[in-house]
C-alpha positions in Angstrom: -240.5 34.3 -34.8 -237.1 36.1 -34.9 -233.6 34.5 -33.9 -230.2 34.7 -34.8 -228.4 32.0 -35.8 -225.7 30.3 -33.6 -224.6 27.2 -35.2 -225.0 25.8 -38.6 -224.0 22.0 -39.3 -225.5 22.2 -43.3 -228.8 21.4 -42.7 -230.3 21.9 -39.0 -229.5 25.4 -37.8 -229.2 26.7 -33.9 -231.2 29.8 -33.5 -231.7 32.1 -30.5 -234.5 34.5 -30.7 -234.6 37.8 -28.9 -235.9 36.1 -25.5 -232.9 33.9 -25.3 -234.4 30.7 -26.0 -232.9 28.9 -28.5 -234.6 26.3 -31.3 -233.2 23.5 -33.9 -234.2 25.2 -37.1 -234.3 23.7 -40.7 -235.0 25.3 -44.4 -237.6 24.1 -46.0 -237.1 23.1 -49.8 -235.0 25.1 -51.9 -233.8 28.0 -50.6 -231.6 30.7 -52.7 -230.4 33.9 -51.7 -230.1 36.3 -55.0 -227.2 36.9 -56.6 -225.2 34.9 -54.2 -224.1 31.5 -54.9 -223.3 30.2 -51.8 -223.2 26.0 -50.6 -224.4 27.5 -47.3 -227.8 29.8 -48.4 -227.5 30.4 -44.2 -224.5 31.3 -42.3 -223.6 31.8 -38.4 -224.8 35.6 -37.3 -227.9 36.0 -40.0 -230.9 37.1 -38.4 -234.2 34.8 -39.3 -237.5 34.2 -39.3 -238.6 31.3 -38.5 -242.3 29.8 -37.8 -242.7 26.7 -35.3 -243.4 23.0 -36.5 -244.4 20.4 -33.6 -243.0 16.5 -33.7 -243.3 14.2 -31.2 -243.7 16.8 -28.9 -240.6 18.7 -29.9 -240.4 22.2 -31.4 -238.5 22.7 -34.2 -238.5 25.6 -36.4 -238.7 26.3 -40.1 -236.5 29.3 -41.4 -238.5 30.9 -44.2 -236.5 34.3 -44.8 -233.1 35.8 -43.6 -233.3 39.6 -42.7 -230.9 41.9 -44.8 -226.9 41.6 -43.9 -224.9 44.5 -42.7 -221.9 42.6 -43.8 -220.3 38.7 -44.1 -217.3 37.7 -44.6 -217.2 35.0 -47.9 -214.6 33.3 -49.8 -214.4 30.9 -52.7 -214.6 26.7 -52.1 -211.6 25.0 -52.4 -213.0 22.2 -54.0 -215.6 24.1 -55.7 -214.5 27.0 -57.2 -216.7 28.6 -58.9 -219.1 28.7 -55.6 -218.5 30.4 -52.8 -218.7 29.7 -48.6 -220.1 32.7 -46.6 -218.3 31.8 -43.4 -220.4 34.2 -41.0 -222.7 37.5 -41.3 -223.2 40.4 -39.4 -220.1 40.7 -38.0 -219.0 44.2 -35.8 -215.2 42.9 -36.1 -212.5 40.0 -37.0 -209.8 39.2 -35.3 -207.5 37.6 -37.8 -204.3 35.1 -36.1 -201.2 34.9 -37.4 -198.1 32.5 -37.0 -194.8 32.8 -37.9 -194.4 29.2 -38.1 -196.1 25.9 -37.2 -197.9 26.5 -38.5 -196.9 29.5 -41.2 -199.2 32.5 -42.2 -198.0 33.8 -45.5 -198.7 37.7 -46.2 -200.7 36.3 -49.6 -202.7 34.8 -47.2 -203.3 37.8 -45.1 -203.8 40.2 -47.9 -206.7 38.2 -49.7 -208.0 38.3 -46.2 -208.0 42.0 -46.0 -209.1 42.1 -49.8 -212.1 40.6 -48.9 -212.6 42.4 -45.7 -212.5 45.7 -46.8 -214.7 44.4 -49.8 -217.6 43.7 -47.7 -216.9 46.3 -44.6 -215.6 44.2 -42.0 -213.3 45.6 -39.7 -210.2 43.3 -39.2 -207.6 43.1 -35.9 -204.1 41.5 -37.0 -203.2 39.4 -33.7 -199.6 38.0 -34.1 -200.0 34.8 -31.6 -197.8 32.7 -30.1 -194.8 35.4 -29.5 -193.8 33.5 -26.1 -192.2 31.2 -28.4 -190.0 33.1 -30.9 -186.3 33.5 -31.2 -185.3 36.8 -31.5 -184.6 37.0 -35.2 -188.4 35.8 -35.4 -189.5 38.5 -32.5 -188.1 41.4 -35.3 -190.0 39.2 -38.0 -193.1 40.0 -36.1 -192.1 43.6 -35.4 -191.2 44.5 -39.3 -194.8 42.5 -40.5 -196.7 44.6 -37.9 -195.0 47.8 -39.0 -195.6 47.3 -42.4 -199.4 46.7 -41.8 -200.3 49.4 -38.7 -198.5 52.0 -41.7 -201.3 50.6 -43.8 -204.1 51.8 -41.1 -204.5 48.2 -39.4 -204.8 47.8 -35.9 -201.8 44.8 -34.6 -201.3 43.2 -31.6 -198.4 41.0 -30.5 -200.3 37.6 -28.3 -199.6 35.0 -26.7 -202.6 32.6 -25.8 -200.8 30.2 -23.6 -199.0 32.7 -21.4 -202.1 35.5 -21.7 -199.6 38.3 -23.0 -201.7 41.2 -24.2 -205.3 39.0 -24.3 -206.7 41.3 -21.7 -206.3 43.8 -24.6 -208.4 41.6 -26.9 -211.0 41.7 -24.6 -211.3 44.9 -23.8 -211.5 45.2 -28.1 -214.5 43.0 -27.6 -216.9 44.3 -25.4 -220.6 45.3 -27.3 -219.4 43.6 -29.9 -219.9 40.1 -32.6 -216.3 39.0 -33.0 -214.9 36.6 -35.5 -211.9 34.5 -35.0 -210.3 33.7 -38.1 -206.9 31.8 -39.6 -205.5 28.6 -40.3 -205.7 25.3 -38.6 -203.1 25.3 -35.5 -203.1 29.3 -35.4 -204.2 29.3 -31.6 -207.9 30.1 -32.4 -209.6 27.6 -29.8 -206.7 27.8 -27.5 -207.2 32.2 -27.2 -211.1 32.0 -27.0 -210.6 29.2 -24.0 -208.4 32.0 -22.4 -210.7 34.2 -22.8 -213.5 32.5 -21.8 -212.2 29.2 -19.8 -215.9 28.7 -19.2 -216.1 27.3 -23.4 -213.4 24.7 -23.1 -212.9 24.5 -26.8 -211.5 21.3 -28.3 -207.7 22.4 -29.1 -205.4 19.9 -30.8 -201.3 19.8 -31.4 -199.9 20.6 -34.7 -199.4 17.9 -36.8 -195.8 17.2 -36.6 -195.6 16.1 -39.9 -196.9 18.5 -42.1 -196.3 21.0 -39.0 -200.0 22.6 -39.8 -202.7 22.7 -37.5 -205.5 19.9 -37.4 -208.7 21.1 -37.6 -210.9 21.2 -34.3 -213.8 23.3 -35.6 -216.1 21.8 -37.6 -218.6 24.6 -37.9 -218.6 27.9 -37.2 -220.5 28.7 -34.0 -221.4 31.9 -31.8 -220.5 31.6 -28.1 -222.2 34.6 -25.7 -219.1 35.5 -23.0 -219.3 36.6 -19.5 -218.1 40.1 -20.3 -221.2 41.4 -22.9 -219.5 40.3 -26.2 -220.3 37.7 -28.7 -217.6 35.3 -30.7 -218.1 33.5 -33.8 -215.4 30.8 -33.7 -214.5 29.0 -36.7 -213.0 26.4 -38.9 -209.2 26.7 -39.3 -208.7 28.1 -43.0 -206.1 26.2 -45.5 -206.5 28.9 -48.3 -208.5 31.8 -48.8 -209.7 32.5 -52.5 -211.0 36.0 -53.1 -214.5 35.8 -54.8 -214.7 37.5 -58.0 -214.3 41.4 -58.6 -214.1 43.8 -61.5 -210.2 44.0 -62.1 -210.6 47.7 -61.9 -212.0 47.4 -58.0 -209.1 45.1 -56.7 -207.0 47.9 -56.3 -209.4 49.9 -54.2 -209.5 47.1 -51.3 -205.7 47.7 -50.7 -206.5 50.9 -48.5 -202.7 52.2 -49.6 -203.1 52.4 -53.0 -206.6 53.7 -52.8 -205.1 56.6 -51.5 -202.3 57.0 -54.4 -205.0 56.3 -56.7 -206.3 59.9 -57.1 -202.5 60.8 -58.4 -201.9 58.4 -61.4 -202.2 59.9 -64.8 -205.7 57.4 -65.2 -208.3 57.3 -63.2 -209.0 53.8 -64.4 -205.1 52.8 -63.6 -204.3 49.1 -63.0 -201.3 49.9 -61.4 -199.4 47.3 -64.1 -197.6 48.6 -67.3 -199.3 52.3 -66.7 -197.4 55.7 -67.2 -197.7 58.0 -64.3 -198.7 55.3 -62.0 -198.5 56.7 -58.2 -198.5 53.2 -57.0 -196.0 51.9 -59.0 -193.5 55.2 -58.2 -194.3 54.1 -54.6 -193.3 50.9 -54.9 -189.9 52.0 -56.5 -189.3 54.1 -53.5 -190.5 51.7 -50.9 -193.7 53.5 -49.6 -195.5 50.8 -51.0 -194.6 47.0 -49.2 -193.6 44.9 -52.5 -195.5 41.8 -51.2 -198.4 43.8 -50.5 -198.2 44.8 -54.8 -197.1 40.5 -55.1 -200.5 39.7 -53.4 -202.4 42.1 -55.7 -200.7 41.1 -58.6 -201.7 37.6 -57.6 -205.3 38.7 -56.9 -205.9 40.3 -60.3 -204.4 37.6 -62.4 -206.4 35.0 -60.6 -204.1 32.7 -59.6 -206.5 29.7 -58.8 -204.2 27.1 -57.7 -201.9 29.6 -55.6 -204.9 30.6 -52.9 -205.3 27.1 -51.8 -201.0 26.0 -51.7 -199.3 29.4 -50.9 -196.1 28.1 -51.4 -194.0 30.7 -52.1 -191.4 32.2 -50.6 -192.9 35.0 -47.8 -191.7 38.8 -48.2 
C-alpha cells in the first residue's frame, strides 16, 4: 500500500493512502536512508509503502520503503550536532513567520532559513505577523526588513493573525498546494492556521513573560487537509536553525543576490572574503548588498556552532 505521511511522534507514523483512509504505521528494525543522517529516517509529507500487519483485530502498517523526495526542508540538532532533523518533505511552499519582538526573529535567523531553502528547492513566503500591534517606529522596522528582502526576489507579506489583516491573501497563496508553517515558538504559527482554518482549533499558548519567547505547543509536525483544497504541515516552534553542512564554495550560491554578482568577480571560485575584484564585496561598499545579509553569510561559512542556537547579537 501507498500513503503519505501525516504525523510522526518518533516511532508510530499516521499515514493516509490515496483512498483517504488513514493507518498507524511503524518501521520495522533499522531503517537508514543513504547519505542522510537524520534522528527522524521518516518525516511528515514522505510518501510510503507500507504492507498491513493484524493485532488484536487492529490494522497497523509496516513502512518498508519511502518513495524519492522532490524536496525537505532539514537542519542540524541542537543537541546533536553533527546529525541532522529533516523537519518535513515534499513540500510545494513555506511560509516562514516573523516577529519583531516577543518574541524576536533575528535576520541570522532568517537568512540560514533561506540558505537552507534555496539549498534544497523550497519556495519560502516571508509573513511579518502580528503588525496590529507595532508602534510606528516598529511599523517602518517591518517596512525597511521587507524592502530589503522583496529587492532580493522574496515574496513579503505584512499579517496580523488575530485581527485577519492580509490572511485572506495567504490563503488564496495556498490553494493546490502542501504548505509549511515555520518560525519560532510564540511567532503566531497555531494562532494563523486556527484563522485560517477555525475548524483545527490548534493549541496556542501566551509568550512566556519571562524570557518573552514563545512556549512550544507543537510537539510534532503534522499535515492538516483544509476546507479550501490545500494542505498545511504545522510545526514545532524553532529556537535556532543550524545550516547542515555545505562546500564553503556553495554557501554563496544560496544567497540568490550574490549568485547574481558572482559571474563579475575576477574568480570564478570567489569567497567573497579577502578577494580582489570581488562584485559582492564592491556591492556591499555601495549598499546594493544588505550588510547583515553578508554578516549571516559570513557566519554561515565560518560555522559559527554556538551562534545558530543563541542569536544574540545585535539585529541589522
Amino acid at each position: 500500500m501507498v500513503g503519505t505521511v501525516y504525523k510522526s511522534t518518533g516511532s508510530w507514523y499516521t499515514v493516509k493512502t490515496r483512498n483517504g483512509k488513514f493507518y498507524q504505521c511503524r518501521i520495522k528494525g533499522r531503517f537508514r536512508i543513504t547519505e542522510i543522517k537524520s534522528t527522524n529516517p521518516i518525516a511528515v509529507g514522505d510518501i510510503v509503502q507500507f504492507e498491513l500487519e493484524t493485532k488484536n483485530n487492529e490494522d497497523t502498517g509496516v513502512i518498508n520503503r519511502i518513495e524519492e523526495r522532490k524536496n525537505y526542508i532539514i537542519r542540524k540538532s541542537v543537541n546533536l550536532s553533527k546529525q541532522t532533523h529533516i523537519i518535513a518533505s515534499n513540500i510545494d511552499q513555506v511560509f516562514l513567520l516573523i516577529t519583531l519582538n516577543n518574541p524576536q526573529t533575528f535576520t541570522s535567523f532568517i537568512d540560514r532559513f533561506l540558505v537552507t531553502a534555496e539549498a534544497y528547492a523550497v519556495k519560502t513566503i516571508l509573513l511579518f505577523n502580528k503588525i496590529d500591534t507595532y508602534d510606528e517606529e516598529e511599523l517602518l522596522e517591518v517596512k525597511y526588513l521587507a524592502s530589503l528582502y522583496r529587492k532580493i526576489g522574496y515574496e513579503c507579506i505584512g499579517i496580523s493573525a488575530t485581527t485577519t489583516e492580509n490572511v485572506d491573501k495567504v490563503k488564496v497563496l495556498m490553494v493546490n498546494k502542501v504548505s509549511m508553517f515555520s518560525g519560532h515558538s510564540g511567532v503566531g504559527k497555531s494562532t494563523l492556521v486556527n484563522t485560517i482554518e477555525p475548524s483545527l482549533d490548534l493549541k496556542t499558548k501566551k509568550i512566556s513573560q519571562q524570557h518573552m519567547q514563545g512556549q512550544h505547543t507543537t510537539t510534532f509536525a503534522e499535515m492538516f487537509d483544509l476546507s479550501f483544497d490545500a494542505k498545511i504541515i504545522d510545526t514545532p516552534g524553532i529556537k535556532g536553525f543550524g545550516v547542515v553542512d555545505m562546500d564553503p564554495e556553495e554557501v554563496g550560491d544560496y544567497f540568490p543576490e550574490f549568485f547574481a554578482l558572482k559571474q563579475d568577480c575576477k574568480f570564478n571560485n570567489c569567497l567573497h572574503l579577502k578577494e580582489p575584484k570581488c562584485a559582492v564585496k564592491e556591492a556591499l561598499e555601495n549598499d546594493e548588498v544588505s550588510y547583515s545579509r553578508y554578516k549571516s553569510y559570513l557566519q554561515i561559512l565560518e560555522g559559527e556552532e554556538e551562534n545558530y542556537r543563541t542569536d544574540n547579537w545585535d539585529n541589522l
